[in-house]
N, CA, C and O atoms as a printed pandas DataFrame, in Angstrom:
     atom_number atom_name residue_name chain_id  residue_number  x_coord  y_coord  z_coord
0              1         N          UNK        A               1    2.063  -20.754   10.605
1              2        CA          UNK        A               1    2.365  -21.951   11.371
2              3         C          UNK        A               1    3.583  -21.667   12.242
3              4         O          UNK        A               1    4.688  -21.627   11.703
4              5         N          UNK        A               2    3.473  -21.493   13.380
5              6        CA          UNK        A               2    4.213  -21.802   14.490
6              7         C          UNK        A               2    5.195  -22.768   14.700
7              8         O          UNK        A               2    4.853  -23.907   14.383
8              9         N          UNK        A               3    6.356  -22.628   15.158
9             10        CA          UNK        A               3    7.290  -23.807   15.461
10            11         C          UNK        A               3    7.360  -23.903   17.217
11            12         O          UNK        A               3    7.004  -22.974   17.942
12            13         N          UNK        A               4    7.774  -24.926   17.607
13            14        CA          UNK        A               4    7.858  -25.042   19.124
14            15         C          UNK        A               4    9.291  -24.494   19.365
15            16         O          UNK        A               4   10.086  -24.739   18.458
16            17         N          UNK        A               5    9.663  -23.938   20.214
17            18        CA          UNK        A               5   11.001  -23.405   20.672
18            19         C          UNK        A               5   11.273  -23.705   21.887
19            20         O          UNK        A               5   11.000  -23.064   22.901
20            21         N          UNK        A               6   11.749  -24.570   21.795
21            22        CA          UNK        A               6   12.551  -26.015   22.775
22            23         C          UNK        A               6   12.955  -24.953   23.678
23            24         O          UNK        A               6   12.124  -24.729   24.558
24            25         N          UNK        A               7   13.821  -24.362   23.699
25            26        CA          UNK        A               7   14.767  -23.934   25.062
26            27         C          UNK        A               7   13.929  -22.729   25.521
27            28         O          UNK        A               7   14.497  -22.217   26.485
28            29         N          UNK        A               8   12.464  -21.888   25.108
29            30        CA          UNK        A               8   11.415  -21.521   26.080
30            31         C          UNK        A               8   10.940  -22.535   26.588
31            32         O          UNK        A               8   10.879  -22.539   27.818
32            33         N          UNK        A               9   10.414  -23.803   25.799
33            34        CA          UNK        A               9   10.017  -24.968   26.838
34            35         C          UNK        A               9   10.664  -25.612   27.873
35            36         O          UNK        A               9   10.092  -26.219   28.779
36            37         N          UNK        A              10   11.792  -25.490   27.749
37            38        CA          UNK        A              10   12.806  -26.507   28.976
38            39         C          UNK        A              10   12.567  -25.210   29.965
39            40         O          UNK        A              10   12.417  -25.368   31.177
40            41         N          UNK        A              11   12.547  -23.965   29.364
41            42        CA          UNK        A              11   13.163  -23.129   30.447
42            43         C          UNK        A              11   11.628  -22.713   31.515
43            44         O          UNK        A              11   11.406  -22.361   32.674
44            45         N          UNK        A              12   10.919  -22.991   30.382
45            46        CA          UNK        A              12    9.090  -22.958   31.332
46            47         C          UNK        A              12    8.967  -23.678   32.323
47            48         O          UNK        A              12    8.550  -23.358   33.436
48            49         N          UNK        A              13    9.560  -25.333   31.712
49            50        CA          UNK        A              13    9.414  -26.748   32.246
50            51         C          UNK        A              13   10.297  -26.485   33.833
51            52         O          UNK        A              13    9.904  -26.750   34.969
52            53         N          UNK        A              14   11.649  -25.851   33.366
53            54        CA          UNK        A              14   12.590  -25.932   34.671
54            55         C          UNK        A              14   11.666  -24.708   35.789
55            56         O          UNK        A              14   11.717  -24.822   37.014
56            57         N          UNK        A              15   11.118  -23.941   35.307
57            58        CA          UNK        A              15   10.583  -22.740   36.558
58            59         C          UNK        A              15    9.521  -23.325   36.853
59            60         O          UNK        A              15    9.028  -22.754   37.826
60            61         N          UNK        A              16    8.688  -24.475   36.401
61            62        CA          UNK        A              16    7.174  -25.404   37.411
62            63         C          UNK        A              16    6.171  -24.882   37.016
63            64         O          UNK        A              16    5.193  -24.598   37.708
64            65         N          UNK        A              17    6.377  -24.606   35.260
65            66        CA          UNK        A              17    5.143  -24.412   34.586
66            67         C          UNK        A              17    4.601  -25.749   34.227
67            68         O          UNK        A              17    5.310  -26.713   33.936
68            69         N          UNK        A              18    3.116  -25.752   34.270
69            70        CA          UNK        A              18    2.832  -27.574   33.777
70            71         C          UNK        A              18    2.997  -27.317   32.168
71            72         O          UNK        A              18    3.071  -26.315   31.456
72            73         N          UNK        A              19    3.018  -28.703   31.963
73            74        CA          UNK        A              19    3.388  -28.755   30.500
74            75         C          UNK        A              19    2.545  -28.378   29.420
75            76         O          UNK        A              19    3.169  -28.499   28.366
76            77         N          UNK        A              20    1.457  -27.996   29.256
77            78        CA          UNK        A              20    0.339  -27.933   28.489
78            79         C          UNK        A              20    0.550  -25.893   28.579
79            80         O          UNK        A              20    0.310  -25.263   27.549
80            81         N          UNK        A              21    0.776  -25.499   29.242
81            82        CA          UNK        A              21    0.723  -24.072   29.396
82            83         C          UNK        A              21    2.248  -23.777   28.339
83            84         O          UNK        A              21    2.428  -22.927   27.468
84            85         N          UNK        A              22    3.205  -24.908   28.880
85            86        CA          UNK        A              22    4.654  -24.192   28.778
86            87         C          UNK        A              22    4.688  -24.804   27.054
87            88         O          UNK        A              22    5.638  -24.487   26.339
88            89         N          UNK        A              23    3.807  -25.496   26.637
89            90        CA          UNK        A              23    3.729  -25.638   25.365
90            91         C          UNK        A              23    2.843  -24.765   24.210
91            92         O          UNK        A              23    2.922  -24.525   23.005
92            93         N          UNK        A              24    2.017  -24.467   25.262
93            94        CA          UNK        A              24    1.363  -23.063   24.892
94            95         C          UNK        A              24    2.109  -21.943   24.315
95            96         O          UNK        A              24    2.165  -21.426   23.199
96            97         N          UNK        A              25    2.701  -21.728   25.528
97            98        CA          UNK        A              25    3.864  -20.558   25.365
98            99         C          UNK        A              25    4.577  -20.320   24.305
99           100         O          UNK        A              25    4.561  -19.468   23.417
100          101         N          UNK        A              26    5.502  -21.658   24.680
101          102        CA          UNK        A              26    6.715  -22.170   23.321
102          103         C          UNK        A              26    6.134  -22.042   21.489
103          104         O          UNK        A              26    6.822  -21.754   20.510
104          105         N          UNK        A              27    5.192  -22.254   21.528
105          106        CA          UNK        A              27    4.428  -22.420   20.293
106          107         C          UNK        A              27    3.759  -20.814   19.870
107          108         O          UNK        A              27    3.398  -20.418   18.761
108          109         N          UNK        A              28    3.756  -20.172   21.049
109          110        CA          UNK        A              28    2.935  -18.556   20.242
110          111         C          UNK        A              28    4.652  -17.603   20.655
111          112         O          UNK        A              28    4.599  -16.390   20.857
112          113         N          UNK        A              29    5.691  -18.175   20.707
113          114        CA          UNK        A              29    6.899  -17.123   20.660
114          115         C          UNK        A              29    7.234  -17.756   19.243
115          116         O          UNK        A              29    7.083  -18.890   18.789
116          117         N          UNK        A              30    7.854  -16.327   18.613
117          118        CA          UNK        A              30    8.492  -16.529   17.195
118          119         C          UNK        A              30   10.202  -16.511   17.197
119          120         O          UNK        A              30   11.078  -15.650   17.283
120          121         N          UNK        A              31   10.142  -17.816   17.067
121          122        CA          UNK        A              31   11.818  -17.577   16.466
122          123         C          UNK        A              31   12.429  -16.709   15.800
123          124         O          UNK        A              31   11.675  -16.226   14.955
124          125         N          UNK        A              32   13.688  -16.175   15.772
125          126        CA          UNK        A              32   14.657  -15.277   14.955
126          127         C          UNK        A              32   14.423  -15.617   13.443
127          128         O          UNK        A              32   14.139  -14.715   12.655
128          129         N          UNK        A              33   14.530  -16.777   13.085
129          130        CA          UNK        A              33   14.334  -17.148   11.888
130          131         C          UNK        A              33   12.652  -16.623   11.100
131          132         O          UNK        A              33   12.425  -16.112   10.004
132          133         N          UNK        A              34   11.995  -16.909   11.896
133          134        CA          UNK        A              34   10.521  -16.747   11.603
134          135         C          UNK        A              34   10.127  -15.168   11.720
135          136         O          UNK        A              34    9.053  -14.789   11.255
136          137         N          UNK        A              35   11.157  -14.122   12.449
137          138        CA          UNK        A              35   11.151  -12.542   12.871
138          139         C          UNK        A              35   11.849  -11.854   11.738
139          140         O          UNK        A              35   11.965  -10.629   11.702
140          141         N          UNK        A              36   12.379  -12.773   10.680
141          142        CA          UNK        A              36   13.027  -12.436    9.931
142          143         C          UNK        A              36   12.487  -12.077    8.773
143          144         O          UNK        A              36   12.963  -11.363    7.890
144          145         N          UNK        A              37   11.184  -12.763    8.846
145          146        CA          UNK        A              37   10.165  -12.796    7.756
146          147         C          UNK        A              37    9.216  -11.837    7.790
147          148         O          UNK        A              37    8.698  -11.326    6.797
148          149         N          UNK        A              38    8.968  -11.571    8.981
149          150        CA          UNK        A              38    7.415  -10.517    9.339
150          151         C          UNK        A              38    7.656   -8.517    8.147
151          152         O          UNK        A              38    8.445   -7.618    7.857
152          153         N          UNK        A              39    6.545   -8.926    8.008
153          154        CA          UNK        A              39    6.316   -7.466    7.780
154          155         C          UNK        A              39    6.786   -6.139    8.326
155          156         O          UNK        A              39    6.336   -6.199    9.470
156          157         N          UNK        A              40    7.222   -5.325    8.259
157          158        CA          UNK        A              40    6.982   -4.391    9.145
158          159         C          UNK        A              40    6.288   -3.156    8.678
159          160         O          UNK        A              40    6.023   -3.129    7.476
160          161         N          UNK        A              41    5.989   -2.262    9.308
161          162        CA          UNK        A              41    5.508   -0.995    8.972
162          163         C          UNK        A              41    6.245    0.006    8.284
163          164         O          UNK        A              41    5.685    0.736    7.466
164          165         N          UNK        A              42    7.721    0.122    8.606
165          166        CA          UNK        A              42    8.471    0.857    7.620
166          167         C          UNK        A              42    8.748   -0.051    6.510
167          168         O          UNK        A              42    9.210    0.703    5.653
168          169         N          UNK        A              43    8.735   -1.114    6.075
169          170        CA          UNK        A              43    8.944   -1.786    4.798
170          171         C          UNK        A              43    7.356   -1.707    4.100
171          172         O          UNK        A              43    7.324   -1.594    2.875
172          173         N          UNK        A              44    6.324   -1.752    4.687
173          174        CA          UNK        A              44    5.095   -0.901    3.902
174          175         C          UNK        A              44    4.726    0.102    3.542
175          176         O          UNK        A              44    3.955    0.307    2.605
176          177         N          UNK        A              45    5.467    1.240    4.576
177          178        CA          UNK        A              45    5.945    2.422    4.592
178          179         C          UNK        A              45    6.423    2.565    3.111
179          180         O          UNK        A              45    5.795    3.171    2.242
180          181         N          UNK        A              46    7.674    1.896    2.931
181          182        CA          UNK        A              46    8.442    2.382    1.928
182          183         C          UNK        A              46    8.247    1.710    0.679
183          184         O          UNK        A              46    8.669    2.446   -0.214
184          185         N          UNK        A              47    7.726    0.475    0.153
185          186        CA          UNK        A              47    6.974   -0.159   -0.771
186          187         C          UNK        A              47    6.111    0.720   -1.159
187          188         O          UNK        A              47    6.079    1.086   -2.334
188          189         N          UNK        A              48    5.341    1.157   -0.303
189          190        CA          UNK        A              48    4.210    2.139   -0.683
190          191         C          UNK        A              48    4.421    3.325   -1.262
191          192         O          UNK        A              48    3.845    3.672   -2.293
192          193         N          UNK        A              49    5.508    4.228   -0.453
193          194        CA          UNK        A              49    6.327    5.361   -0.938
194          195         C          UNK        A              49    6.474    5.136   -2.511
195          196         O          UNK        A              49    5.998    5.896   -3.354
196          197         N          UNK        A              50    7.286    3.849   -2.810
197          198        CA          UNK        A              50    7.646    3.531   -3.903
198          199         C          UNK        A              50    6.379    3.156   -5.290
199          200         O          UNK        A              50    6.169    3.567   -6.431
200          201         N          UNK        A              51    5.987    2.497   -4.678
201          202        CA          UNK        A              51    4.970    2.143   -5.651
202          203         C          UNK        A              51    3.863    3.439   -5.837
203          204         O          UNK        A              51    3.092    3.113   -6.739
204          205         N          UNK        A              52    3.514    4.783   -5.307
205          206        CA          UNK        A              52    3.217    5.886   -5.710
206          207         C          UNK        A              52    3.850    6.613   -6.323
207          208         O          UNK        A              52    3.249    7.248   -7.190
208          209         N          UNK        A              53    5.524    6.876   -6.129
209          210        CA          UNK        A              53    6.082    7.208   -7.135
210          211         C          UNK        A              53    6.071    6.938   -8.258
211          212         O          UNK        A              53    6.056    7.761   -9.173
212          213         N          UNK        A              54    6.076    5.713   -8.373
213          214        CA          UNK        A              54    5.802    4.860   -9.577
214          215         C          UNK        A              54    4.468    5.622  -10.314
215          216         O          UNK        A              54    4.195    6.391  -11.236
216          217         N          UNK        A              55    3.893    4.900   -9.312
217          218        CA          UNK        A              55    2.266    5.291  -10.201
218          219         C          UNK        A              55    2.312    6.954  -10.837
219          220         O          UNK        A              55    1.854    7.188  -11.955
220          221         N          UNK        A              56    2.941    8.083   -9.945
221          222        CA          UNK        A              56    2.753    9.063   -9.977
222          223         C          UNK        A              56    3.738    9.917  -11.455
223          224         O          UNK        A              56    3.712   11.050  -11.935
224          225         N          UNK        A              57    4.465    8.749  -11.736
225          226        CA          UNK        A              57    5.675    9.213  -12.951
226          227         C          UNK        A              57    5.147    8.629  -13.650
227          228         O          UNK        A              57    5.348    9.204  -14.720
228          229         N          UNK        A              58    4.336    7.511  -13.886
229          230        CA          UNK        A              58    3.468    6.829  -15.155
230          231         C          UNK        A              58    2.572    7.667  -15.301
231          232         O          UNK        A              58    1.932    7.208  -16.248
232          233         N          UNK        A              59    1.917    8.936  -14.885
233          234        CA          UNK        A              59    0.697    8.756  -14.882
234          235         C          UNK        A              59    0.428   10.631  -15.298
235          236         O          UNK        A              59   -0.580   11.287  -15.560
236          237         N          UNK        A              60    2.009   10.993  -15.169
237          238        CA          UNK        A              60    2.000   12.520  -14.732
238          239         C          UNK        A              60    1.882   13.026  -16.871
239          240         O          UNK        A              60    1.205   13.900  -17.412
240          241         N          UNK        A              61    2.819   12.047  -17.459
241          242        CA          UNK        A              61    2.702   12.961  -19.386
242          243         C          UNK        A              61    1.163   12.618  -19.378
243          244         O          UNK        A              61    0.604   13.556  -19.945
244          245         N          UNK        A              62    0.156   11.595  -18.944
245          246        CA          UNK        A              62   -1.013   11.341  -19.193
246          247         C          UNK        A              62   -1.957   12.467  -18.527
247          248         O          UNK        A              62   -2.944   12.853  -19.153
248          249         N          UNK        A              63   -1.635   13.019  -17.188
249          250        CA          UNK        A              63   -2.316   14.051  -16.702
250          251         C          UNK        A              63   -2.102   15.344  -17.631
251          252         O          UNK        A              63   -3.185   15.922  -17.726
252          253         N          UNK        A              64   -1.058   16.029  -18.375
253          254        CA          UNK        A              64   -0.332   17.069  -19.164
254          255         C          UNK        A              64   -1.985   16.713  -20.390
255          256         O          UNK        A              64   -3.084   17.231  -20.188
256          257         N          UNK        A              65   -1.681   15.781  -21.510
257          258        CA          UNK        A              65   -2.422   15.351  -22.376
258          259         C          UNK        A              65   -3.750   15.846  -21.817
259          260         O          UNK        A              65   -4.351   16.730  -22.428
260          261         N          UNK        A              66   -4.282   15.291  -20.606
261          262        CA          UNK        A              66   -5.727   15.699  -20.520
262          263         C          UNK        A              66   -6.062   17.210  -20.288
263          264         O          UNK        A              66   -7.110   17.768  -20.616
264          265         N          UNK        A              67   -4.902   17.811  -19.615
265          266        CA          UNK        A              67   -5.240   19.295  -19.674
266          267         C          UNK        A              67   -4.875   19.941  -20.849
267          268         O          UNK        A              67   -5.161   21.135  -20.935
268          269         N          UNK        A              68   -4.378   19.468  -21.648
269          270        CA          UNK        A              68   -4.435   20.111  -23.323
270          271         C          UNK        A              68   -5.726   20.090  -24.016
271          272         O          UNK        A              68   -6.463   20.892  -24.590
272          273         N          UNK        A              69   -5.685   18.409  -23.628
273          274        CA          UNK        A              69   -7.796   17.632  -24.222
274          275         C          UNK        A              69   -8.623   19.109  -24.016
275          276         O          UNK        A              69   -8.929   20.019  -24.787
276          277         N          UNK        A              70   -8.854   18.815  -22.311
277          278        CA          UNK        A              70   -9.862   20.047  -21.622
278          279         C          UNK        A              70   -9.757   21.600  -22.283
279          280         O          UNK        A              70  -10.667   22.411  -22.457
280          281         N          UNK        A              71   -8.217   21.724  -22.608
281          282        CA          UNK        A              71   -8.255   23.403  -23.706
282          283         C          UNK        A              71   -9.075   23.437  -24.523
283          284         O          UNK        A              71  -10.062   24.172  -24.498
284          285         N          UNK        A              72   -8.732   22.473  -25.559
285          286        CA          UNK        A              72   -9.483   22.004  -27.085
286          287         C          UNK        A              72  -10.717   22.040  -27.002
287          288         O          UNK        A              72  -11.488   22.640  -27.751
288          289         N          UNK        A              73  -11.069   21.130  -25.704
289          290        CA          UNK        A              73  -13.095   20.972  -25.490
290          291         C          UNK        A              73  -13.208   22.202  -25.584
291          292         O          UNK        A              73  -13.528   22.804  -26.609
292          293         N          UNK        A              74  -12.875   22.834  -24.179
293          294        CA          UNK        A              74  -13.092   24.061  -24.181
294          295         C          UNK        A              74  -13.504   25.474  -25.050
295          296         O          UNK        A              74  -14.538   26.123  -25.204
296          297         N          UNK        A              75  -11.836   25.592  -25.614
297          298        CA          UNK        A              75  -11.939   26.405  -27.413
298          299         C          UNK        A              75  -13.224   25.813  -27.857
299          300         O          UNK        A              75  -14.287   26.366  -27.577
300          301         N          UNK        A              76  -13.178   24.862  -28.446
301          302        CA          UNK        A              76  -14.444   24.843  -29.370
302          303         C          UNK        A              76  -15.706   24.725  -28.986
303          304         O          UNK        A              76  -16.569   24.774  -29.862
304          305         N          UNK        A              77  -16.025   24.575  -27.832
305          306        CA          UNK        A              77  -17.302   24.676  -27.161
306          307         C          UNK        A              77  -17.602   25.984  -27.347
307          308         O          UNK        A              77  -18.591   26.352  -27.981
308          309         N          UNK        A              78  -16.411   27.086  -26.576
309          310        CA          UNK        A              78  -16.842   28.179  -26.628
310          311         C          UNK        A              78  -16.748   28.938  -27.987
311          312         O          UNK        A              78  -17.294   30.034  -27.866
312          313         N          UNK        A              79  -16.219   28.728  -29.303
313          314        CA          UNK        A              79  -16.149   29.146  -30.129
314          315         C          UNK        A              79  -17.508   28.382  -31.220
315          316         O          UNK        A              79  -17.656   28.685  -32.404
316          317         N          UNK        A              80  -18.293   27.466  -30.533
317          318        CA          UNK        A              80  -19.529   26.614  -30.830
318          319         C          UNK        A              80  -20.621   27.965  -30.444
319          320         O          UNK        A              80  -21.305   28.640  -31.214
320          321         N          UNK        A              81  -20.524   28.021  -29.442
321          322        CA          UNK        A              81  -21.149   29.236  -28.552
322          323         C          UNK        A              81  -21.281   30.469  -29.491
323          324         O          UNK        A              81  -22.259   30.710  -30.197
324          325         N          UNK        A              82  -20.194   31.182  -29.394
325          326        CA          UNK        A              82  -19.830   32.564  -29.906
326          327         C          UNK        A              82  -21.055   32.261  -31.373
327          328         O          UNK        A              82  -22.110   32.880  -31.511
328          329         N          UNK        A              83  -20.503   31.096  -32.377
329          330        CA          UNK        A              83  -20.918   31.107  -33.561
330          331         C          UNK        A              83  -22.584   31.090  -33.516
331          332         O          UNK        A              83  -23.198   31.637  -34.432
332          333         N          UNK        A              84  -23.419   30.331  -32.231
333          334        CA          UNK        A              84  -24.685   30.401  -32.502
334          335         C          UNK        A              84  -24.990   31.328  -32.156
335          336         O          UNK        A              84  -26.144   31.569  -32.510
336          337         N          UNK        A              85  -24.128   32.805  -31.044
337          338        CA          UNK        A              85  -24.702   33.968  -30.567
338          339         C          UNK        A              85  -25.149   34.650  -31.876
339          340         O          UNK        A              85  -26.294   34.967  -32.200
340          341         N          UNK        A              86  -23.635   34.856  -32.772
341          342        CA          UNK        A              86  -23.331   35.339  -33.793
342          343         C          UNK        A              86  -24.849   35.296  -35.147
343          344         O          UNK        A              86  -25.352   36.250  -35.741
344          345         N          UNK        A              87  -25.132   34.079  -35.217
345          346        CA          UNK        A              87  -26.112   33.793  -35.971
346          347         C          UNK        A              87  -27.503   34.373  -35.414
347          348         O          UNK        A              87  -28.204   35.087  -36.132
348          349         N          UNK        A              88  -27.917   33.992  -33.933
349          350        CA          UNK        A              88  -29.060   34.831  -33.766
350          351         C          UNK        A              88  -29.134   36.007  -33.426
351          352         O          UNK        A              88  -30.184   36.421  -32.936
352          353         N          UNK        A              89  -28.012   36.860  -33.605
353          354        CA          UNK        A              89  -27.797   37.925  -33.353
354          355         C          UNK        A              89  -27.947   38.881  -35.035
355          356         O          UNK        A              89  -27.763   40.097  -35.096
356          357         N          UNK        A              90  -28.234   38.188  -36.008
357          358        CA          UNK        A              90  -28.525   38.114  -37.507
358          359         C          UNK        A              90  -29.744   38.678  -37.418
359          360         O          UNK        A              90  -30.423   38.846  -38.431
C-alpha cells in the first residue's frame, strides 16, 4: 500500500500536470520511510550466505556418520561376497 506524497503532488500540480496524472504519480513514488523497508539484493545476498552456513555446519558431523555407514555397508557386503565365493569354491 502506497502513501500519497504531498510535496510530488504540489510540485506536479505547480508544473500543469492535471490532477488525476499528478496523483498517479504521487501515489507510485515511495517515501524514505517506506525505502527503508524494501528488500534488497545484498540483504538476500547475505541472509542467504548465512542461512547456508548454517545449514552447512548442521549438516557437515551428519555427512562424516554417513561416510563411515557407507564403509560398514561396504566391508560387509564385500566380506558377504568373499564368504559365498569361499563356499562355492568348496
Amino acid at each position: 500500500m502506497t502513501t500519497l506524497n504531498i510535496d510530488l503532488l504540489d510540485a506536479l500540480r505547480a508544473a500543469g500536470v492535471d490532477e488525476e496524472t499528478a496523483r498517479r504519480a504521487a501515489h507510485s513514488v515511495l517515501s524514505i520511510e517506506e525505502r527503508e523497508h524494501l528488500v534488497t539484493k545484498e540483504f538476500m545476498r547475505a541472509e542467504f550466505a548465512d542461512l547456508k552456513a548454517a545449514i552447512e555446519a548442521r549438516f557437515a558431523p551428519l555427512e562424516s556418520d554417513l561416510r563411515w555407514t557407507k564403509w560398514i555397508i561396504t566391508g560387509g557386503v564385500g566380506l558377504y561376497v568373499l564368504r559365498s565365493l569361499i563356499e562355492l569354491l568348496r
